[in-house]
N, C-alpha and C positions, 0 to 999 in steps of 0.2 A: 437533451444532452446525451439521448442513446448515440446508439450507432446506426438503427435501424430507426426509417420514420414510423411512422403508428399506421399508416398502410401496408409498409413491409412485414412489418409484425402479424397484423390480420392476416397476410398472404401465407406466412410460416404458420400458424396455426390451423389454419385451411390443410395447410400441405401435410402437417402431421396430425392430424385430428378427423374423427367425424363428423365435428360439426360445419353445420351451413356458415354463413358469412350473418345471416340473418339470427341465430341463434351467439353468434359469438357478440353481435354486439349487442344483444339482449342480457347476456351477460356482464359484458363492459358496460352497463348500465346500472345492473342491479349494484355493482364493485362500489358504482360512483354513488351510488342512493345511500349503501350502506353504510360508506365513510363520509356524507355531507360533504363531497365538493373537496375535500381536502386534498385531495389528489387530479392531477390530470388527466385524460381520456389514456394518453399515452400508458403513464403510469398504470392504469386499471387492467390496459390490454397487456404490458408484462407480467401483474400478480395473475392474469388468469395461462397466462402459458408457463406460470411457473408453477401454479396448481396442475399443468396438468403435463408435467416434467420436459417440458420441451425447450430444449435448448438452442438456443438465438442466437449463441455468439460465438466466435472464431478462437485457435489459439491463437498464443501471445508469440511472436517471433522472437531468436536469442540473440541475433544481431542487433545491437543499438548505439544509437548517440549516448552521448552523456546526459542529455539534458532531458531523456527519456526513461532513464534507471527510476525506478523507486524502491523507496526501503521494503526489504523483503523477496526482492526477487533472487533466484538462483539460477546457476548456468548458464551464465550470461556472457556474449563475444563483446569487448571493444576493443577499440583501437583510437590509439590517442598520442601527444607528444610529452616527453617530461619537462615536465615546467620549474620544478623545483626537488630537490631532493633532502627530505627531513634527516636522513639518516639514520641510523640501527641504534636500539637501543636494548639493553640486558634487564630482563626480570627475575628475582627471584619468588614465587609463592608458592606455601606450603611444601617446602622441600624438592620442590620442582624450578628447573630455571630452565632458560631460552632467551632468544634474540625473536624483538620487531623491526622491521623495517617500514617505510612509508616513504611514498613520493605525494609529487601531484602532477594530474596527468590532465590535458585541454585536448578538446577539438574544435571543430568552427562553432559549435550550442554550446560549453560550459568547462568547468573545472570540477575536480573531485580528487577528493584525498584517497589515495591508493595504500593501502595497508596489507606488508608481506608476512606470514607465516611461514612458509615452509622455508627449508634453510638454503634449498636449493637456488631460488629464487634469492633471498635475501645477500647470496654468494656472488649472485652478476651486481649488488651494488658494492660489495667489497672489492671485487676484482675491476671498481670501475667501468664495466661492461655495459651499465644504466646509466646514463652519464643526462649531462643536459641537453635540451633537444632531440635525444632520441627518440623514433616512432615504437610504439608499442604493442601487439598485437594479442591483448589478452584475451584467453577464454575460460572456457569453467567456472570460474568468479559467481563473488554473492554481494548483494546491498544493504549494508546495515543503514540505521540512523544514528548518528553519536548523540552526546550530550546537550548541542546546541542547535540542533537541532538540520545539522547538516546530513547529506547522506555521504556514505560512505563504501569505496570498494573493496573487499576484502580475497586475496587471493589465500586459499587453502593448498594440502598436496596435491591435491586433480585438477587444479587450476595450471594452466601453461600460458607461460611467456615467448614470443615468437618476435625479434626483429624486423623491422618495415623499413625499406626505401620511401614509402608513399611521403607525397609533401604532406603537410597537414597545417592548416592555418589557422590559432586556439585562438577563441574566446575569455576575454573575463569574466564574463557573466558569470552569478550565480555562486560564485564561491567570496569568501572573507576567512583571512588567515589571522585575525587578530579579535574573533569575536569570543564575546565573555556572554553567561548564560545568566540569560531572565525570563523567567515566564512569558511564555508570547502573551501577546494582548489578541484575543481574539473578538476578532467584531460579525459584529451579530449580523444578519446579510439575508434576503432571501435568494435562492439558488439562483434565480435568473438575472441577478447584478454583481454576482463573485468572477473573479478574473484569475488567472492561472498566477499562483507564487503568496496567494493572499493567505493570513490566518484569520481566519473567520468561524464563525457559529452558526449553523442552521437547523432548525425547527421542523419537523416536518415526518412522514409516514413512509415505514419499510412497506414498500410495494414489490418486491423483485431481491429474491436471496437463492445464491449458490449455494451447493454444501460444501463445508467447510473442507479443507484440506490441511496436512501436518507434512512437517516435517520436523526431522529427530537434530534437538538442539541440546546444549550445556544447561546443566540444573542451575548454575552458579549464573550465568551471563545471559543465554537464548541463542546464543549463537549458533548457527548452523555445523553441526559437528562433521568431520572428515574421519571415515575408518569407524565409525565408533565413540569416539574419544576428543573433546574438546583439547585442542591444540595449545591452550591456556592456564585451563582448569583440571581435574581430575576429581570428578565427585559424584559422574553418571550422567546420562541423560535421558530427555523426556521429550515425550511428544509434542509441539509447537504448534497451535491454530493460527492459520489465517483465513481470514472471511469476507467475504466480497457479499455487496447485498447495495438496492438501488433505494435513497429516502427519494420523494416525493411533498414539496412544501404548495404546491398549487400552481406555482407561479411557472415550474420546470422539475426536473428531477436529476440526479446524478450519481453516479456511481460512491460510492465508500467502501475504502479499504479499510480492515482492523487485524489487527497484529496482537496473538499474546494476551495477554489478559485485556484486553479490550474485545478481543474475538470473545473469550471466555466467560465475558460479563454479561453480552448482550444474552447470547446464548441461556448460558446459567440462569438470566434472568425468569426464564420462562420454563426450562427445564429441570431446576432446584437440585444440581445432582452436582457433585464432586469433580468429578471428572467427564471433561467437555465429551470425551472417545465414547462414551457411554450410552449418548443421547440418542434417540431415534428421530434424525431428521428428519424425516418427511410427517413422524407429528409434531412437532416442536416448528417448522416450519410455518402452518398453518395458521397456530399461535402468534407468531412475529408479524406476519403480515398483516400491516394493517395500524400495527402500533406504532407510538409515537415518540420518538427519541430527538433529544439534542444532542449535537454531535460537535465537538471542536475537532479542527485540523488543519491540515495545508491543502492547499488547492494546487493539482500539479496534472500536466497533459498527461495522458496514457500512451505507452509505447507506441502500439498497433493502432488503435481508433481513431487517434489524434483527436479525442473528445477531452475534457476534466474532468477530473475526478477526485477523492479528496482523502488524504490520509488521515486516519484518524488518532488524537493524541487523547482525547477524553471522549465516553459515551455515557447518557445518564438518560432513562426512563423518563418520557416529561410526563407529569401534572399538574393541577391547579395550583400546588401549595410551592413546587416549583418554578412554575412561572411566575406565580406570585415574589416569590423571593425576588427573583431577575428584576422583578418590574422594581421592588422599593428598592433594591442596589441601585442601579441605576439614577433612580428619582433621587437618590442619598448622594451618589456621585456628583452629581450634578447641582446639586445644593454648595 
């Protein structure tokens, strides 16, 4: 489920490295001896180009569909139609008040709940300027995920709104305006039977980890702050992990996304330290790879790749006494 086949790989390795072609999979052998098969050939040959810092993959474009956003992205262009319009609502907290607004915006992939901060913006639905059916040409925009696990677009002040002539012909897909929140049920899967939208579990060995990157969010919510200053809250902010890294279960391998204290956890796991900004990635690196996590999440396409990949809502360290657990749940469930 790369992007690149496991020959392309060998060829970037070549291309950035000294070693022979003969030497590299002398090494992609010893990866596979030392981990017992748990991992794929492919898998083997991304931990050794990520031992030896070379970078395989493209950036991400800011142009997208709807049905391409995932939570966490920032700076993002769409353009869409209004489908329905929530309306403006007044907050007051902590001696602080303001107006949200929110629509929901379609294109030909999907639906997505559009949520306004700035007042400027929130002023074209008073002055009826956003009306129904209108095309919408947002940019600068960020993607949260709300509480049920839908995602969401969030326009800040450096976000702009730009009217469209373009036709646009919206889908239903993918959005539910009347869902009530339950724990997803995630099913337990190996990588190479999970299908795009599914919440599932998979078992399996980080082979392939970026370094982590931040951005400065709300202490109070995580939200990606404008200016400084959480548009909501008032209480500071702090630096915000996300972390991209590739598990490998044998059968295939796939990207995983982590957000927030799930970035924080893996990490921290092996690093023991307070604060994620602290760490020295490239030794704390060496350490991950290789080890073995279950991961819960959504399986959702990548923007650019058009691979899957999987957002992560839980990550936990596997052992025997943990799988063990899973195995008698299960066997109890099923009784």
């Amino acid at each position: 489920m790369f992007n690149l086949s496991y020959e392309e790989v060998i060829e970037r390795i070549k291309n950035s490295s000294n070693l022979s072609e003969k030497e590299i999979n002398e090494r992609i052998n010893q990866k596979l001896e030392k981990l017992s098969d748990l991992i794929s050939k492919a898998g083997a040959a991304h931990i050794l180009a990520n031992e030896l810092n070379i970078n395989i993959f493209e950036n991400v474009p800011k142009d997208l569909k709807i049905n391409k956003l995932i939570p966490g992205m920032s700076s993002v262009n769409i353009m869409g139609k209004v489908v329905d319009i929530y309306g403006i609502r007044e907050y007051i907290k902590e001696n602080r008040n303001g107006k949200i607004g929110s629509l929901l915006l379609g294109d030909e992939t999907e639906l997505i709940r559009v949520v306004l901060w700035d007042t400027n913006h929130i002023s074209l639905i008073e002055k009826s300027e956003i009306n129904h059916g209108r095309v919408l040409n947002i940019k600068n925009a960020y993607v949260k995920q709300n509480i049920n696990g839908n995602k969401e677009l969030h326009l800040g002040n450096r976000s702009s709104i730009e009217f469209s002539t373009k036709e646009i012909n919206v889908s239903s897909n993918g959005y539910s305006t009347n869902e009530k929140w339950t724990r997803p049920n995630f099913e337990l899967k190996k990588i190479s039977e999970i299908n795009e939208n599914e919440m599932v579990k998979i078992n399996g060995n980080v082979v392939y980890m970026f370094e982590p990157r931040f951005y400065e969010g709300c202490v109070e919510c995580n939200r990606k702050v404008e200016n400084g200053k959480c548009i909501e809250h008032n209480k500071g902010t702090k630096n915000v992990p996300v972390l991209n890294f590739y598990i490998d279960d044998g059968s295939a391998n796939i990207k995983v996304v982590a957000f927030r204290e799930q970035a924080t956890k893996i990490m921290n796991g092996h690093a023991q330290k307070d604060n994620i900004e602290q760490i020295n990635f490239n030794e704390v690196k060496n350490s991950i790879l290789g080890s073995k996590y279950i991961i819960e999440g959504k399986v959702v396409k990548n923007s650019f790749s058009n691979d899957i990949e999987l957002i992560a809502n839980n990550i936990h360290h596997a052992n025997i006494n943990s799988e063990l657990k899973d195995l008698m749940d299960n066997i109890e469930n099923n009784n």
